[in-house]
DODOTI-657848 format. One line per field, with one value per residue (C-alpha): residue in three letters; x negated, y, z negated. Coordinates in steps of 0.02 Angstrom, whole numbers, padded with zeros to 5 digits, always signed. Each point is the difference from the previous one (the first is absolute). Example, Ala and Ser with C-alpha at 12.3 -4.5 7.8 and 13.67 -1.06 7.14 Angstrom:
residu <- ALA  SER
x <- -00615  -00069
y <- -00225  +00172
z <- -00390  +00033
! end
This chain:
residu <- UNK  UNK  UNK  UNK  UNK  UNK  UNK  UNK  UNK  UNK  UNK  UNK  UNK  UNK  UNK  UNK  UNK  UNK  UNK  UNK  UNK  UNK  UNK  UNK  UNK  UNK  UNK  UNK  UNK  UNK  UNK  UNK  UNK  UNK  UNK  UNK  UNK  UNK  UNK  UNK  UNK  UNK  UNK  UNK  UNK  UNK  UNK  UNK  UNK  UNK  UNK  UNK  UNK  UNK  UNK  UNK  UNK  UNK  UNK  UNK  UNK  UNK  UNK  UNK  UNK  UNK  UNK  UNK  UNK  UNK  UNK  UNK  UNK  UNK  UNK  UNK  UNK  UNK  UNK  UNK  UNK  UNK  UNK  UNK  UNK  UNK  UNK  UNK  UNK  UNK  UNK  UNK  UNK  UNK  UNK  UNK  UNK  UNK  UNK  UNK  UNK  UNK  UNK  UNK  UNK  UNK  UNK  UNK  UNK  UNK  UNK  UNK  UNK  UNK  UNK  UNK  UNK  UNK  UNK  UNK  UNK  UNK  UNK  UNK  UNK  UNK  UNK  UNK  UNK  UNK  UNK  UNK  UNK  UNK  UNK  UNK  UNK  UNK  UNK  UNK  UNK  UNK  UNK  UNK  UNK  UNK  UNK  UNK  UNK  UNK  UNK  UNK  UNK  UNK  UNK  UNK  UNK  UNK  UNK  UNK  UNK  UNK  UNK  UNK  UNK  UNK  UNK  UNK  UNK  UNK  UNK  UNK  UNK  UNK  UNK  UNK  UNK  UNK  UNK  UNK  UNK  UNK  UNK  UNK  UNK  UNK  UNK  UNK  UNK  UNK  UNK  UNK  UNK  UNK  UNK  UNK  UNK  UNK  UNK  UNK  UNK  UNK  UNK  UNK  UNK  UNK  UNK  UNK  UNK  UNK  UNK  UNK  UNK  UNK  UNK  UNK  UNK  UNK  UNK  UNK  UNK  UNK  UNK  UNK  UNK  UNK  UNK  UNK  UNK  UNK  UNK  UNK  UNK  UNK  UNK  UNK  UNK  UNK  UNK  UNK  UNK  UNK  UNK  UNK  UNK  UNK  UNK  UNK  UNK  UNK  UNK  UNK  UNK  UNK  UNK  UNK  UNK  UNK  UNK  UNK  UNK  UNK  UNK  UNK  UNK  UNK  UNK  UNK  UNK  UNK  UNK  UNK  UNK  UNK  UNK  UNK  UNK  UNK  UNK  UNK  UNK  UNK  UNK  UNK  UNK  UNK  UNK  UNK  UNK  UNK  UNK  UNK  UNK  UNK  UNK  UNK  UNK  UNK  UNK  UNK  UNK  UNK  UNK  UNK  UNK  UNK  UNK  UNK  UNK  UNK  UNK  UNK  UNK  UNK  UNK  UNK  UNK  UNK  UNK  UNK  UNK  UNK  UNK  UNK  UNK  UNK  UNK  UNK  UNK  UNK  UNK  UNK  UNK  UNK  UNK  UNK  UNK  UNK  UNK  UNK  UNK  UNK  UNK  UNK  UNK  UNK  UNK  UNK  UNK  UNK  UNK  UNK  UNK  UNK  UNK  UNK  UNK  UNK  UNK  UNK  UNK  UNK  UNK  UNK  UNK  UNK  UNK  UNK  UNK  UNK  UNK  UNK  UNK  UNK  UNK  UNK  UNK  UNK  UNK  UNK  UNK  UNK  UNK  UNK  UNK  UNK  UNK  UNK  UNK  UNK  UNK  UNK  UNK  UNK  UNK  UNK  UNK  UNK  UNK  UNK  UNK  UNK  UNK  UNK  UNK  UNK  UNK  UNK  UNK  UNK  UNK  UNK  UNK  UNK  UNK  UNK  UNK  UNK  UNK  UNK  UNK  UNK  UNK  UNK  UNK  UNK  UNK  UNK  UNK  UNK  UNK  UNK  UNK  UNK  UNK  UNK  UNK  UNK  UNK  UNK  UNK  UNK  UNK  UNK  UNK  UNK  UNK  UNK  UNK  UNK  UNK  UNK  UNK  UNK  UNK  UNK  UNK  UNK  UNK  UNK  UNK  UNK  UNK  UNK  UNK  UNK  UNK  UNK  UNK  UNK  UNK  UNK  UNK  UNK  UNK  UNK  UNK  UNK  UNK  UNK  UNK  UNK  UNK  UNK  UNK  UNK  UNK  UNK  UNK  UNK  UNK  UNK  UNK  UNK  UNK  UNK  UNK  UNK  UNK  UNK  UNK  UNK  UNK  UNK  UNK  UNK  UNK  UNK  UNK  UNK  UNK  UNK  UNK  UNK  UNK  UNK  UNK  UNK  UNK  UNK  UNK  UNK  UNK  UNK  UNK  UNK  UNK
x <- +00000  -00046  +00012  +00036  +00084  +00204  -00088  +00141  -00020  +00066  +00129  -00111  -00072  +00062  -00139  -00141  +00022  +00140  -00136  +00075  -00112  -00010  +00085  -00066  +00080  -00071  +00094  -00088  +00017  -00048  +00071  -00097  -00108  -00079  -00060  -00032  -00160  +00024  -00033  +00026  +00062  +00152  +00067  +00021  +00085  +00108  +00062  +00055  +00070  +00101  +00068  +00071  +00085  +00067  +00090  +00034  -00090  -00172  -00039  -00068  -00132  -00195  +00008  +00146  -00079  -00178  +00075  +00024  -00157  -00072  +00096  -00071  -00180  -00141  -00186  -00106  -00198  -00049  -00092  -00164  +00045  -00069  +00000  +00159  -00052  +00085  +00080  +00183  +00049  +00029  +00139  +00113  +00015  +00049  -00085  +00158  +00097  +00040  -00098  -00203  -00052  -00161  -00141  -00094  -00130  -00114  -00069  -00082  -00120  +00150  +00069  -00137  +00010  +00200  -00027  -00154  +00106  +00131  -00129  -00038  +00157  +00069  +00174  +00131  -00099  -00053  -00021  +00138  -00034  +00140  +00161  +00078  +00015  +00174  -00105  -00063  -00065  -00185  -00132  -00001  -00038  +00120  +00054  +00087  +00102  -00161  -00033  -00170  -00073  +00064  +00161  +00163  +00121  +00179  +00152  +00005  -00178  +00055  +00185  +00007  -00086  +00104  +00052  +00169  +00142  +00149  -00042  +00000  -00071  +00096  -00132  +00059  +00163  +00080  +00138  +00143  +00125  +00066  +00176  +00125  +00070  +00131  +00128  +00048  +00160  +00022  -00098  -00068  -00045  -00183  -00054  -00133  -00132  -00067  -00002  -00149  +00014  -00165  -00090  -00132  -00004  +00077  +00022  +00109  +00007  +00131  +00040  +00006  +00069  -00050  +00072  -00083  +00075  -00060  -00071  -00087  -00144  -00074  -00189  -00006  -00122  +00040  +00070  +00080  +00080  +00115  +00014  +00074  +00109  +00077  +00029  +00110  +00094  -00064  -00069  +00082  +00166  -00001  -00140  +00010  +00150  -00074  -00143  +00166  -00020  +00144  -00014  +00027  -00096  -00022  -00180  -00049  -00189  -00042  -00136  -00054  -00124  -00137  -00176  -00189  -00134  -00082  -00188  -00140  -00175  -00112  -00151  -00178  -00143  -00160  -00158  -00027  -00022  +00080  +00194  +00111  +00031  -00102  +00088  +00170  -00081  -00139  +00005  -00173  +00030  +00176  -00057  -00144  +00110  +00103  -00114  -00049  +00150  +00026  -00132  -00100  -00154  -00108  -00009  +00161  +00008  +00023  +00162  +00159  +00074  -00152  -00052  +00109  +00167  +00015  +00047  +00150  -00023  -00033  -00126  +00064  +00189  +00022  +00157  +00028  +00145  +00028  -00011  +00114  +00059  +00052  +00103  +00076  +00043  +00067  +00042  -00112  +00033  -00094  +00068  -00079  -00131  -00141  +00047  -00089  +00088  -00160  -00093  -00185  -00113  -00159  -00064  -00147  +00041  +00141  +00169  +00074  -00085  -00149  -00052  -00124  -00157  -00047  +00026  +00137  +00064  +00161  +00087  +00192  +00131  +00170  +00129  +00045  +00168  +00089  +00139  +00068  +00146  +00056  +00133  +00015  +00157  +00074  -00010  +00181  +00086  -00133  -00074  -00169  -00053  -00126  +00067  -00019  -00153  -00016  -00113  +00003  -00183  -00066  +00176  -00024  -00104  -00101  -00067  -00083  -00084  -00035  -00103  -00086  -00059  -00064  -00101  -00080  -00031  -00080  -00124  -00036  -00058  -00088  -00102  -00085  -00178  -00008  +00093  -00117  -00091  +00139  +00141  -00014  +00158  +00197  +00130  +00045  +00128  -00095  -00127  -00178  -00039  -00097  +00121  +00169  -00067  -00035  +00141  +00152  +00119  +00155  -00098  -00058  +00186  +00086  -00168  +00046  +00190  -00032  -00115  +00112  +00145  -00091  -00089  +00108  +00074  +00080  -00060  +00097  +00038  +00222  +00123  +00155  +00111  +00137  -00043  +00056  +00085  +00049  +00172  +00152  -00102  +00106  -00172  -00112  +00040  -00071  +00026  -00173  +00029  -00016  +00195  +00073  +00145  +00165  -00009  -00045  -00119  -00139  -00170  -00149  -00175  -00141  -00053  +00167  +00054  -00155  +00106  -00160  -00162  -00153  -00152  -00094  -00003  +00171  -00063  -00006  +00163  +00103  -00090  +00068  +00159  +00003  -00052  +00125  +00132  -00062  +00033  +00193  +00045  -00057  +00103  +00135  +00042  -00099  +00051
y <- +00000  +00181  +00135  +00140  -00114  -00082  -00127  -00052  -00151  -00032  -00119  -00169  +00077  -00110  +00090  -00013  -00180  +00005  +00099  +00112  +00179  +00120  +00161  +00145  +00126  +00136  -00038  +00174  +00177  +00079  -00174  -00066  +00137  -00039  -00192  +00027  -00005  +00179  +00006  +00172  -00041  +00119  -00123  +00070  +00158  -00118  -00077  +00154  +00056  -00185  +00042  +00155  -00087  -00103  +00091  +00152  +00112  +00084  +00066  -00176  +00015  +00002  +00168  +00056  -00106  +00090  +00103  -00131  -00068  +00164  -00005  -00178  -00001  +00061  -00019  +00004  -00057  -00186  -00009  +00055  +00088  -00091  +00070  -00033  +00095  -00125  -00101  +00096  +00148  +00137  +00085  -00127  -00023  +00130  +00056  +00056  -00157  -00084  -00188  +00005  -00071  -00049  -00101  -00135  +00061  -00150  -00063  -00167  -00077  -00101  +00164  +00050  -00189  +00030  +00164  -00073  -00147  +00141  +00065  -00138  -00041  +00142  -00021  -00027  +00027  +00157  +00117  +00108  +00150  +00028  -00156  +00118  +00119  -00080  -00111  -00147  -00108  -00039  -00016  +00149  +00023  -00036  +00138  -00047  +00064  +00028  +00158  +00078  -00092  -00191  +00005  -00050  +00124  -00065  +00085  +00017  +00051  +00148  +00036  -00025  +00145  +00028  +00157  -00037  +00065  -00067  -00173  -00143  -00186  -00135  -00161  -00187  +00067  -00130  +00055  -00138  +00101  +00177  +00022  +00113  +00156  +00030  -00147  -00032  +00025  -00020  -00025  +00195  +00011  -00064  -00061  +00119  -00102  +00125  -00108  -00116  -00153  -00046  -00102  +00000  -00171  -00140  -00145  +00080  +00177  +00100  +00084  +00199  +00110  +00164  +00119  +00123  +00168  +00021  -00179  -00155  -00046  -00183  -00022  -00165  -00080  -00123  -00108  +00097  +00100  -00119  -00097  +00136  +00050  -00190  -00019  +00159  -00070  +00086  -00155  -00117  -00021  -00177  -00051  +00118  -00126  -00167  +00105  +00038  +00205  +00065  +00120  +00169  +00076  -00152  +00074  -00186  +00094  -00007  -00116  -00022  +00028  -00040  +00027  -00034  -00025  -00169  +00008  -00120  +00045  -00099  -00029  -00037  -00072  +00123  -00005  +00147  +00005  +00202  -00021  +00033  -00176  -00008  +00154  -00108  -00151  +00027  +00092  +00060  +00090  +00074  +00104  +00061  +00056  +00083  +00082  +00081  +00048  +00069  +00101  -00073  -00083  -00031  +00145  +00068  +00088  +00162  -00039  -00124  -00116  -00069  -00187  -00106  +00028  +00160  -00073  -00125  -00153  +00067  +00152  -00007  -00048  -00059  +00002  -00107  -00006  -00204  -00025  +00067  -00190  -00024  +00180  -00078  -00154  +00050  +00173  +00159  -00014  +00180  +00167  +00050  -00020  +00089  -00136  -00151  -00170  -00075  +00078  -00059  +00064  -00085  -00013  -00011  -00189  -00106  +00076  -00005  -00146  -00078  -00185  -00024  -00002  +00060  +00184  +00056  +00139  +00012  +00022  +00053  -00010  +00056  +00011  +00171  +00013  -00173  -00058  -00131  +00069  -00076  +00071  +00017  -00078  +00010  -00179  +00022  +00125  +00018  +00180  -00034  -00198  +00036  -00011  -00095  +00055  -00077  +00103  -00118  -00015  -00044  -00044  +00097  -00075  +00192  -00005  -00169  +00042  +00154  -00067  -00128  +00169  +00103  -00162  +00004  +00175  -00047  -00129  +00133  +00123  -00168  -00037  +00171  -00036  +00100  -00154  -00119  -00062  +00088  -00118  -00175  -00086  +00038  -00003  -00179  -00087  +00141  -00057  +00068  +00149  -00100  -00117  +00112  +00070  -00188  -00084  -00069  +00143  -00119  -00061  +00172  +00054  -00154  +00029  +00184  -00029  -00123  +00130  +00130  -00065  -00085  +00153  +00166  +00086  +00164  +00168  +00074  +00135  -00065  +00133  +00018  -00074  +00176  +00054  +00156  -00002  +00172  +00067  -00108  -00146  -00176  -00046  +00031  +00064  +00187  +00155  +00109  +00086  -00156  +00013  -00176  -00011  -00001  +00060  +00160  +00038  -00125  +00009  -00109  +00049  -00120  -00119  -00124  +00159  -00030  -00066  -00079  -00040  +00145  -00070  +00064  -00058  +00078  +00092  +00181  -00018  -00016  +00145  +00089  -00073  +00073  +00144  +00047  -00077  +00117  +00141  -00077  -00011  +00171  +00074  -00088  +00092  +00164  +00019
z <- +00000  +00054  -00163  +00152  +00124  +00020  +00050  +00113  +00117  +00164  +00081  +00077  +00172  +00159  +00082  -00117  -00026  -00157  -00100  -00116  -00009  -00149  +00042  -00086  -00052  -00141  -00167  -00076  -00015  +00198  +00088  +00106  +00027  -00184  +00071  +00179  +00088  +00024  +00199  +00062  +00159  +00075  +00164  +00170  +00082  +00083  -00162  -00058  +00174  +00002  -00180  +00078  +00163  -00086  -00140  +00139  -00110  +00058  -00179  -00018  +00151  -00043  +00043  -00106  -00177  +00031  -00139  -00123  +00021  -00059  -00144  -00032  +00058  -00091  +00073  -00114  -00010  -00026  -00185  +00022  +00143  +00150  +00165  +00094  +00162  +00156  -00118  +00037  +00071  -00123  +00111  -00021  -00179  -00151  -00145  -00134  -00012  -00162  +00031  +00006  +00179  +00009  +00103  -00063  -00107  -00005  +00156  +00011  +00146  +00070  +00039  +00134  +00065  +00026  +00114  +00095  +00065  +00060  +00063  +00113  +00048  +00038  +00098  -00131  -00146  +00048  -00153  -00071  -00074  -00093  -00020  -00074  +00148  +00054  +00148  -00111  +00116  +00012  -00187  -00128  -00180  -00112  -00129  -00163  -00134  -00126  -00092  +00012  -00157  +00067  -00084  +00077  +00052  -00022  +00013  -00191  +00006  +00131  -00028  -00214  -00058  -00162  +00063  +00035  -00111  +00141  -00011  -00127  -00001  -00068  +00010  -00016  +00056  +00120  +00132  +00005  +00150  +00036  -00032  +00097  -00080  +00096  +00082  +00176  +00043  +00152  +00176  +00028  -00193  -00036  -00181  -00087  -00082  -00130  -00164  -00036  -00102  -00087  -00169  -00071  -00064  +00136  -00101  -00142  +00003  +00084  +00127  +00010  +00122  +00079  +00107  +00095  +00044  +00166  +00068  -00025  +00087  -00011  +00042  -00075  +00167  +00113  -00110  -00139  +00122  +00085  -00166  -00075  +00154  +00016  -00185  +00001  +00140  +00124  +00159  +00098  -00074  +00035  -00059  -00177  -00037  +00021  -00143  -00111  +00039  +00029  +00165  +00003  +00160  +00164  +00059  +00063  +00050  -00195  -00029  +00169  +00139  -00145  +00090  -00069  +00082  +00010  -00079  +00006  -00112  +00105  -00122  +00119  -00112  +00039  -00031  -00113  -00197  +00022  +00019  -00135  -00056  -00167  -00055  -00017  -00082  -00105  -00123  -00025  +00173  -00059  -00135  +00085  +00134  -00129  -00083  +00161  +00031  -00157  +00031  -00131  +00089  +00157  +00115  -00023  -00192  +00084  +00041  +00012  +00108  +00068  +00067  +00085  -00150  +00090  +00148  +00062  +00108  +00163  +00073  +00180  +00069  +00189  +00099  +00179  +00131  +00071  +00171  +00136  +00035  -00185  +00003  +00160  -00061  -00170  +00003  -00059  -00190  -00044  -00010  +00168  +00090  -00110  -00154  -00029  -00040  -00089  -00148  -00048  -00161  -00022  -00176  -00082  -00111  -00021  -00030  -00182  -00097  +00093  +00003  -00164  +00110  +00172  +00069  +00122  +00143  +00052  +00137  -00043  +00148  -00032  +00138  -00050  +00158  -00045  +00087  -00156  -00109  -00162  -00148  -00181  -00077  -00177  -00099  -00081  -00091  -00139  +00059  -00105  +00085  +00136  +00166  +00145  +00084  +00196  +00092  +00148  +00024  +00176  +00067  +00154  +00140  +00039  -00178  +00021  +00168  -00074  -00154  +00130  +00095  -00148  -00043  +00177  -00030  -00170  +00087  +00152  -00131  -00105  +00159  +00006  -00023  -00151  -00105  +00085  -00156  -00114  +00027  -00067  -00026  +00055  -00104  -00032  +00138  +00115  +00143  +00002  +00102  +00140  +00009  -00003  +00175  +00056  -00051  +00131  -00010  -00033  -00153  -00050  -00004  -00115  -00122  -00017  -00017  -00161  -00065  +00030  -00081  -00154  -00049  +00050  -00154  -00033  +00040  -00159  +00171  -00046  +00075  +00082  -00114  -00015  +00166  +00078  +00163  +00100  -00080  +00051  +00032  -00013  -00069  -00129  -00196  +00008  +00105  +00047  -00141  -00117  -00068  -00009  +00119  -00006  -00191  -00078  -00153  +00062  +00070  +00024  +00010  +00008  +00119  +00024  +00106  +00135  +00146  +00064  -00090  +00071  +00071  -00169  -00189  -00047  -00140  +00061  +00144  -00193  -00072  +00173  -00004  -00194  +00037  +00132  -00095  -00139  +00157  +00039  -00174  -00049  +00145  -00021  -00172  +00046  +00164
! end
C-alpha cells in the first residue's frame, strides 16, 4: 500500500494478457501533481486547436490559453545555476507564473552520449530546441516542475500560500453525491445541483450536506469526477439502476471515452558504474546523495538542490510521428499533423526500483495519441467502494503497431555507434541489437507483440472521463465552458473534462484548463 496513493487497481486487461495494472492516482494534498514525475511538458498547438473544434469554442486554441500558461509558468534557474543557453527557447515560455519550471540541473555523461547519437542520425531525431514550442516533434531537453534549489513544485507548493482569507480546506473529507436543490417538474425545468453531500469518516460517520450559493464545482480527477457524477444520478440511466442509483439526469457520456497512454520503461543493461541505480538501492549512496542535495557536502555547500535529487528521471524527452502507411491503414490518431503519436525519454538507470546488481539506461516509449477507450463505472450504490476502473489497455489495433514502431525507433537510435560498447543486454523477452536488425520480420513482429503486451502499463496520463462536447452536443457530459449539461449549479474542472488525451504528460494542459476555468467562473458572477 501507497501512504499518498488510492491505490486503486484495474479491471483484468484483455489486451495486456488479463494483467491487472496499478492506477495511480495522488491520495494527498496537490493531487497528483504532489506524486508525479513532474514532466513539464505542454502537448501540441494542435491539441489545443482540436479541444477548440470540437467544443466550437476558439478560447480553447493554443493561441487563445498562451494566457494561462503565463499565469502558470515560472522559469526559473536550475540549482546552481547551470547554463541553459540552446536548451529552450526563452520566447516561448513565461517568467510570473505560480509553478517553478525548471531544466535539469545535473547533467551526467549519458547525457552527451544521448545528443551525439542524434547527432548522427539526424532525420527524425533531429534536435528540438524547445518541445515546448507547440511543434514537439524531434529530441529536446526536458524541463520539470523543480524549484531553483531541487525541490518539487506542486500545485500546493505554488497555489497554497496561506494568504487566502476566501477559501478553506477540509482534509479527509470524502464526497458521497451532489444533491439537487431545486426539483424538476416538468420537461423545460432542469434540476440545480448546488448541495454537496460529504463525511469525513466512511465506515460510520455521517453524512453532511452543503449548499453553495452560487455553484458547485467538482475537480475530483478522472475518477472522482464521474464517480461522484453517477452516484448522484447523474450517467446512463440504465445502467445507474442495475447499481441501485436512482436517476435523476440520463447523460449516458459519464464515465466514458477513458484514455491513457500505454507506457513501457524499457530497462538496457550498460556498461557504466555512473547511472543512477545505486542511488535507489544502497544506502551508502542515498545519503550521500542527500546530503548533497541538502547542500551539506561535496561540491555543492554553496547551495541546494544539487546532485542527481534535484533532478527527475529524464534530461531529454523525444517525440515521433509512425509511418504514412500506418496513418493510412488505421487512421491519423494525433491532433494534426505537427503531433507525435510516440513519446521516448532515455534515462540515465533503470526506472523506479532497479534489479539488486548491474547498472541500467532506459529507453521509455509511450504512445502518447492512442486510439483504445475504456470507462469508469460505479461498483453499487455504496458512493465510498472504489469503482470499476477499465481503461481498456491496447484494445485498439493502431496502439499495438504503434508501440512496435517506437521500439524500432528505440533500436535505430541504440545502433548509433555511440552505444556501441554502452549497451549490453535488452530488456528481457527483447532481442539483442544485432540481432533485432537480422531477424525474419514475421518473427521480429510476434516477439515484439508478446513483449508488448506482457510489459505495457499505465502512463498515469487518464482523461476524458466528463468530457466536454460543443454546446447541444447528443454527446459528451460538459459544455466548453465546463458546466455539466442539462443541469444547472455544476461544473467540472480537472482532467476527466480533456475530450482527448494531449500528446504531453497532462500535468500542465490541467493547470490550463484550471486556469481558464478560474477565467469562466470569475466572469460568470462578475460579468
Amino acid at each position: 500500500m501507497l501512504q499518498y496513493d488510492w491505490n486503486l487497481t484495474t479491471t483484468l486487461q484483455p489486451g495486456l494478457g488479463d494483467r491487472q495494472l496499478f492506477f495511480p492516482r495522488g491520495f494527498i494534498l496537490g493531487g497528483s501533481s504532489s506524486i508525479n514525475g513532474m514532466f513539464y511538458t505542454r502537448g501540441s498547438a494542435d491539441d489545443f486547436d482540436r479541444f477548440a473544434a470540437v467544443t466550437g469554442d476558439n478560447g480553447w486554441s493554443w493561441d487563445n490559453v498562451q494566457q494561462y500558461f503565463a499565469l502558470n509558468e515560472k522559469l526559473v534557474s536550475p540549482a546552481g545555476n547551470p547554463s541553459t543557453t540552446g536548451k529552450l527557447n526563452p520566447e516561448v515560455h513565461y517568467y510570473d507564473g505560480a509553478v517553478d519550471v525548471s531544466l535539469p540541473s545535473f547533467s551526467p555523461d549519458f547525457d552527451s552520449k544521448v545528443l551525439d547519437a542524434i547527432d548522427e542520425l539526424g532525420g527524425v531525431y533531429s534536435y528540438n530546441e524547445d518541445v515546448n514550442s507547440g511543434s514537439p516533434l524531434g529530441l529536446g531537453w526536458l524541463p520539470r516542475t523543480i524549484d531553483s534549489e531541487g525541490r518539487r513544485s506542486s500545485s500546493v507548493t505554488s497555489y497554497l500560500d496561506g494568504s487566502r482569507d476566501n477559501l478553506d480546506i477540509l482534509v479527509n473529507a470524502r464526497i458521497s453525491r451532489v444533491i439537487p436543490t431545486s426539483n424538476k417538474v416538468n420537461s423545460t425545468t432542469r434540476y440545480s445541483f448546488r448541495t454537496v453531500e460529504f463525511t469525513q469518516d466512511i465506515t460510520k460517520g455521517t453524512l453532511t450536506q452543503i449548499t453553495a450559493s452560487k455553484e458547485v464545482i467538482i475537480c475530483g480527477g478522472v475518477v472522482g469526477s464521474p464517480q461522484i457524477l453517477l452516484n448522484s444520478g447523474i450517467g446512463n440511466s440504465t445502467t445507474l439502476l442495475a447499481s441501485g442509483v436512482t436517476p435523476l439526469v440520463d447523460l449516458p457520456s459519464v464515465g466514458q471515452n477513458l484514455s491513457d497512454q500505454a507506457f513501457i520503461a524499457n530497462a538496457f543493461l550498460a556498461n557504466t558504474t555512473h547511472s543512477y541505480d545505486d542511488i535507489n538501492r544502497n544506502d551508502t549512496v542515498s545519503a550521500e546523495a542527500l546530503a548533497e542535495w541538502l547542500g551539506k557536502g561535496g561540491k555543492s555547500e554553496d547551495f541546494r538542490g544539487a546532485g542527481q535529487l534535484g533532478d527527475t528521471f529524464a534530461n531529454q524527452i523525444s517525440y515521433y510521428r509512425v509511418g504514412k502507411e500506418l496513418t493510412e491503414k488505421y487512421g491519423d490518431l494525433s491532433a494534426g499533423p505537427t503531433s507525435p503519436h510516440l513519446e521516448i525519454y532515455p534515462g540515465n538507470g533503470y526506472f523506479l526500483t532497479p534489479p539488486p546488481t548491474g547498472y541500467y539506461m532506459s529507453m521509455t516509449t509511450v504512445v502518447v495519441s492512442p486510439g483504445s477507450r475504456g470507462s469508469i463505472t460505479i461498483n453499487g450504490s455504496n458512493p465510498f467502494t472504489p469503482p470499476i476502473i477499465n481503461p481498456g489497455y491496447l484494445t485498439a489495433d493502431f496502439d499495438i503497431v504503434a508501440m512496435k514502431e517506437a521500439l524500432r525507433i528505440v533500436y535505430t537510435f541504440l545502433n548509433a555507434s555511440v552505444w556501441d560498447t554502452y549497451v549490453l543486454e535488452p530488456p528481457a523477452g527483447l532481442p539483442s541489437i544485432s540481432d533485432f536488425f537480422d531477424m525474419d520480420a514475421r518473427d521480429l513482429d510476434a516477439q515484439l507483440e508478446t513483449y508488448i503486451r506482457n510489459f505495457t502499463s499505465s502512463s498515469a496520463h487518464p482523461v476524458g472521463t466528463v468530457a466536454m462536447s460543443a454546446k447541444g452536443a447528443s454527446y459528451g457530459v460538459l459544455d466548453p465552458d465546463l458546466k455539466v449539461k442539462d443541469v444547472d449549479g455544476l461544473r467540472v474542472v480537472d482532467a476527466s473534462a480533456f475530450p482527448f488525451v494531449t500528446c504531453s504528460h497532462t500535468q500542465v494542459p490541467v493547470y490550463v484548463f484550471a486556469e481558464r476555468a478560474a477565467a469562466l467562473i470569475k466572469n460568470s458572477w462578475q460579468g
